[in-house]
N, C-alpha and C positions, 0 to 999 in steps of 0.2 A: 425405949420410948420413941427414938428416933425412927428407926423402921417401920415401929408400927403406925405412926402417924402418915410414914412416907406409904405405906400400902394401903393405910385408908383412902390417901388423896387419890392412889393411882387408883382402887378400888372404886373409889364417887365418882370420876373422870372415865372409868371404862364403862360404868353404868351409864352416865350421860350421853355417851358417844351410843351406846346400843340404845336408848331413846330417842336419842335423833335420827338413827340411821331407821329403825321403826317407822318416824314421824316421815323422813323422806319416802320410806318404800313404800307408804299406805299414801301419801299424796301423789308418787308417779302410776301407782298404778290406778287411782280415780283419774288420771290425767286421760292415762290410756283409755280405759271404760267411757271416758267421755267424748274422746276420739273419735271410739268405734262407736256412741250413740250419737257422734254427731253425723258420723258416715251413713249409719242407718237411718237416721232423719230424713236424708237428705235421699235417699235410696226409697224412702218411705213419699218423700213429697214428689218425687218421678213418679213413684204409680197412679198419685193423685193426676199428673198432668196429664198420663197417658190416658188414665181413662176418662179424664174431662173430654181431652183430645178424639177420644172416638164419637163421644155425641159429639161434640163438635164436625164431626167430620161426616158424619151418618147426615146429620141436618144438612149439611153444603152439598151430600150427596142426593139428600132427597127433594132439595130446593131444584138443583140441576134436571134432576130427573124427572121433575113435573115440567121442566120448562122446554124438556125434550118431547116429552110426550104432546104437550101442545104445537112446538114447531117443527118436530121432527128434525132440528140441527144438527148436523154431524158434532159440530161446537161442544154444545151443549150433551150431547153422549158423551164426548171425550171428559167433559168437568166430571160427571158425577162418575165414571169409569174411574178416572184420576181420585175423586176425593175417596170412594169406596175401597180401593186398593191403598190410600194411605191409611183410609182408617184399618183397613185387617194387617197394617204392618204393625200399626202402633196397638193396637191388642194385642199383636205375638210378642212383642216388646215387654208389653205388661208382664205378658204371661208368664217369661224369662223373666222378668224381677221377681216374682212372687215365688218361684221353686225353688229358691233357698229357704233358709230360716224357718225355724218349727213356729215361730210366731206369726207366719206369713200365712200356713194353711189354709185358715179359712178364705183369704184374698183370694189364693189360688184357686179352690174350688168355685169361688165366687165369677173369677175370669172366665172359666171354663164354661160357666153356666152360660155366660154373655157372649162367649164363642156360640156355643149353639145357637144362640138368639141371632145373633147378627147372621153367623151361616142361614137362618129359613128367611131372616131378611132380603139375603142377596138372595135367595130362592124363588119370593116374588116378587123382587127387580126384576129377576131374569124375565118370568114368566109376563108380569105389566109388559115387557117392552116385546115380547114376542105376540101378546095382542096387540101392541098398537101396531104391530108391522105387518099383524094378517087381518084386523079387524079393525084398524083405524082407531079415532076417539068411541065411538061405539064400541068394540071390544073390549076395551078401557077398565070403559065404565061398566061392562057387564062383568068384570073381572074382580072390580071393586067390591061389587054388589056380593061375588062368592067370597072375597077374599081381602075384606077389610082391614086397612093396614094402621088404623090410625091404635089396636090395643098393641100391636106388637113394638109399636115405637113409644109406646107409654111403660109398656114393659121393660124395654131397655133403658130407658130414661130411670125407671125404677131399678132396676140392675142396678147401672152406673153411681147412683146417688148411694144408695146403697154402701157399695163397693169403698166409697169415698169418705161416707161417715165412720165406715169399718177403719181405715186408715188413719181419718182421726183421732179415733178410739185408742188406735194403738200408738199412735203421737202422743196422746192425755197420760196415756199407761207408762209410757214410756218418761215422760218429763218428768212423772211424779217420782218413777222412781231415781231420776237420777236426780231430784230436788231432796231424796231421804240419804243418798249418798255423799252428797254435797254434806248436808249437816252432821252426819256423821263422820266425817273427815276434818270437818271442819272442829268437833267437838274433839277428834285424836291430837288434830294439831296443838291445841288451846294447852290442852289437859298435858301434853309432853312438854311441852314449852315451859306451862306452869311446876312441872315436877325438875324440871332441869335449873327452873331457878332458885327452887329450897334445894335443891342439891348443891347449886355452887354457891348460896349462901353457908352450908355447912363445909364445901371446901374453902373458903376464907375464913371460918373459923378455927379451924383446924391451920391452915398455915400460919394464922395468927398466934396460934398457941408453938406452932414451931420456930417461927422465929423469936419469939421470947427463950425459948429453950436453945436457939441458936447465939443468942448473945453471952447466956450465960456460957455456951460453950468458947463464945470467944475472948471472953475473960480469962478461962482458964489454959484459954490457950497461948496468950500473951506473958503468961508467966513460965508456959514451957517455951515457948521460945528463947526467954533469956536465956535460959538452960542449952539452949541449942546454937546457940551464939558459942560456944566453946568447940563444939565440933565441927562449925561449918570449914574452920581454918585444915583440922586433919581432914576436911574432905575434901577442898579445894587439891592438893595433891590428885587425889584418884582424878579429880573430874578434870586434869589437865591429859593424866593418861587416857581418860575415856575419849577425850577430844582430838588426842592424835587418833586413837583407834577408830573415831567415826569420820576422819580425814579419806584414811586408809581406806576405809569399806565407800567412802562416797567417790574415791579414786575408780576403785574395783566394781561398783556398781555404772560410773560414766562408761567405764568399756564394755560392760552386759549390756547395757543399752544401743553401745554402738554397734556390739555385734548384733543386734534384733535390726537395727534399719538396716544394713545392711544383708541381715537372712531377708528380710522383705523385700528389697530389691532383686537379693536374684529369685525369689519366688515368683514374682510382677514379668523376670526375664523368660522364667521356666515357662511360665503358662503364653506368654507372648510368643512364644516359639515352637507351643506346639501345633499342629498342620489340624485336629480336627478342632471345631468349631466349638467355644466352650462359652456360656453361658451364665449368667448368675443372676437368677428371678427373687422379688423377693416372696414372702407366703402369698402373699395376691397375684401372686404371676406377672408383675413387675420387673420388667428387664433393668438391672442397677448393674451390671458389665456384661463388657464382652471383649475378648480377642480380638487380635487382627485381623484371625484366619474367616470369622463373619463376615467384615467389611470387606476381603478379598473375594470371597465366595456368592455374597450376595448382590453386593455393590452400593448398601447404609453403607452412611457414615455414624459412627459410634454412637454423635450426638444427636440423628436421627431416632437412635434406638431407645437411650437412656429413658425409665420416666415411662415408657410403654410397653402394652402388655407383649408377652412373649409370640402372641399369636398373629403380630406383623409379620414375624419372621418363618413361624411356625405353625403346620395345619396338623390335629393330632385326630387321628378317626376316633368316634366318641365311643368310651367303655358301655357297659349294659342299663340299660335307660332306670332309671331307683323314683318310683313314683309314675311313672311316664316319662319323665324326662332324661333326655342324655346328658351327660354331663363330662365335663373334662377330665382326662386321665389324669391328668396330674397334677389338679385340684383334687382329685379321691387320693392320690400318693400322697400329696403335700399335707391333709388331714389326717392320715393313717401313718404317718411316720414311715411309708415302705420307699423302698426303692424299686428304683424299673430298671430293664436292661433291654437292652438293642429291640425297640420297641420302633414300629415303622412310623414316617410322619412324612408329610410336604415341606419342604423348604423353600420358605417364599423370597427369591430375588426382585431387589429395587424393579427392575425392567418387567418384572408381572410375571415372568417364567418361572415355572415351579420343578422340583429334581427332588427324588423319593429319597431317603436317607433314612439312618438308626437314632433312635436317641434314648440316654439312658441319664435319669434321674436321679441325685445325691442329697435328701434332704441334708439342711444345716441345723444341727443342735445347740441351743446355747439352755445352759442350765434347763436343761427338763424339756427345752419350749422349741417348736420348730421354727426358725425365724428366715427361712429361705430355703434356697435349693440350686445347688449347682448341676445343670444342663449338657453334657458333651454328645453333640453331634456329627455321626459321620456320614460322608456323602457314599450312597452306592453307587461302586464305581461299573460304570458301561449303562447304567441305568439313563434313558434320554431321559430332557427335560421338556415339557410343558407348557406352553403358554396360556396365560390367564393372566386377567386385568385387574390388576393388582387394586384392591381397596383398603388396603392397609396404610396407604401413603399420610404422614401425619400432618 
């Protein structure tokens, strides 16, 4: 009865704990979801600015450029030069926001559209200001007459709003759904909570029925004891002999133990004494020791080094780039549980001078799990050293 009571409890108690663990995993990752929709919002209300930003910038260019054509001021060329060149930055900008995300497509082709529009704009910028430089205000205005600008700025204006309500849209799209996320989450949490408390209300019933069943056990266990009041006297004998004998063994184990501080000491002697350069990073590549033969070699001091990555000391040419990217040798070693051997690298001395050397890699295993790696470096000998301006200094 006993057992089974006690596997039920542990039974209610395991379910509970995988309900909550449930209830947490489905709250971090709406946490996350809501992360990356608030990163996208906010990636979403940039495009808005940007393309606010180009009428904005079209108009201060086209204000400019009436007021050139009237005075012909170098001035006033350079404004609407200046604001026209900001606005087709801040469209390429746009443009860059919107090629990611499959939800973005339409923006994008939308931008693209308004590239073209602006490109025939500055097209008869160009051509307005190269009449008024061979044709005066008369040319102008005879240019006007072929090449009226006031639909293509109503165009872009229509573009841009456009482009912006689209953004909206997908702000609307977006909040709603993460308003159906919320309440769903919100309904797992409720609903797990609530099942975890008719759970531990049946494990107190249950231990309630145990300890009723506990007492009556100690009832009857009061009466074996009397019973055992007889024999505690012939066991009192043994337990005095047991008592020398855990003397004896706490004797024989003080001197195991002294010999271990003592193996540790001359192991601290060994390594302190050997000539190449021995290292102990932890799995982050965290320098946590070094020999002396470093601090003679490079001219750190110990406490220099402790605490910092290995790669003050050391420059390791990068293995085969995984992604595009290079990546440290012996961060791919330290993941992969391998070892390296006499593998080339830079040694970087306090003074900035750097001297090629070997280094070979020993991950450290503790139960299953790589938890460091000891480093031994040797110097090649005849090999000169190098100067370079050390940026390692902490």
């Amino acid at each position: 009865m006993k057992e089974n009571i006690e596997k039920r409890v542990i039974g209610l108690f395991l379910l509970m704990l995988a309900i909550l663990i449930y209830v947490a995993w489905t709250s971090v990752q709406t946490i996350k979801k809501n992360i990356r929709d608030n990163d996208w919002v906010n990636h979403t209300h940039d495009v808005i600015i940007h393309a606010r930003d180009v009428l904005s910038y079209l108009h201060a260019g086209d204000a400019a450029l009436r007021t050139f054509l009237i005075t012909s001021d170098e001035r006033d060329q350079q404004g609407y030069r200046v604001a026209y060149s900001t606005m087709k930055e801040r469209l390429d900008e746009a443009d860059a926001l919107t090629r990611t995300g499959d939800d973005e497509q339409s923006l994008h082709q939308d931008f693209l559209n308004l590239q073209k529009c602006i490109s025939d704009r500055i097209e008869v910028t160009r051509a307005v200001v190269k009449a008024r430089a061979e044709g005066g205000l008369e040319g102008v205005r005879k240019l006007f007459v072929s090449h009226p600008d006031l639909e293509s700025i109503n165009k872009i204006e229509r573009s841009v709003n456009h482009i912006v309500e689209s953004a909206r849209g997908l702000l609307r799209e977006r909040d709603r759904r993460q308003h159906v996320q919320a309440l769903t989450t919100k309904m797992t949490v409720f609903t797990g909570l609530a099942v975890d408390f008719v759970l531990l209300a049946l494990v107190l019933c249950l231990i309630r029925d145990d300890l009723a069943a506990r007492r009556q056990a100690a009832e009857a266990l009061a009466e074996a004891n009397a019973k055992l009041e007889a024999k505690i006297q012939e066991r009192t004998v043994e337990l005095v002999r047991s008592n020398q004998s855990l003397k004896q063994e706490n004797l024989e184990r003080r001197w195991s133990h002294q010999s271990l501080d003592h193996q540790l000491r001359y192991n601290q002697l060994i390594i302190n004494s050997i000539t190449e350069l021995v290292i102990v990073v932890s799995r982050a590549l965290n320098i946590s020791r070094v020999n002396p033969a470093v601090g003679q070699q490079t001219g750190w001091e110990p406490q220099e080094l402790i605490a910092h990555s290995v790669e003050q000391v050391l420059q390791f040419p990068a293995d085969s780039p995984v992604g595009g990217v290079s990546q440290n040798p012996l961060m791919l070693a330290m993941r992969d549980g391998r070892q390296i051997h006499d593998r080339p690298a830079q040694l970087l001395a306090r003074s900035g001078k750097t001297m090629p050397v070997l280094y070979s890699l020993f991950p450290v295993h503790d139960q299953d799990k790589i938890v460091g790696g000891v480093l031994t470096v040797r110097v090649q000998i005849g090999a000169p050293a190098q100067s370079t301006l050390s940026t390692h200094m902490p």
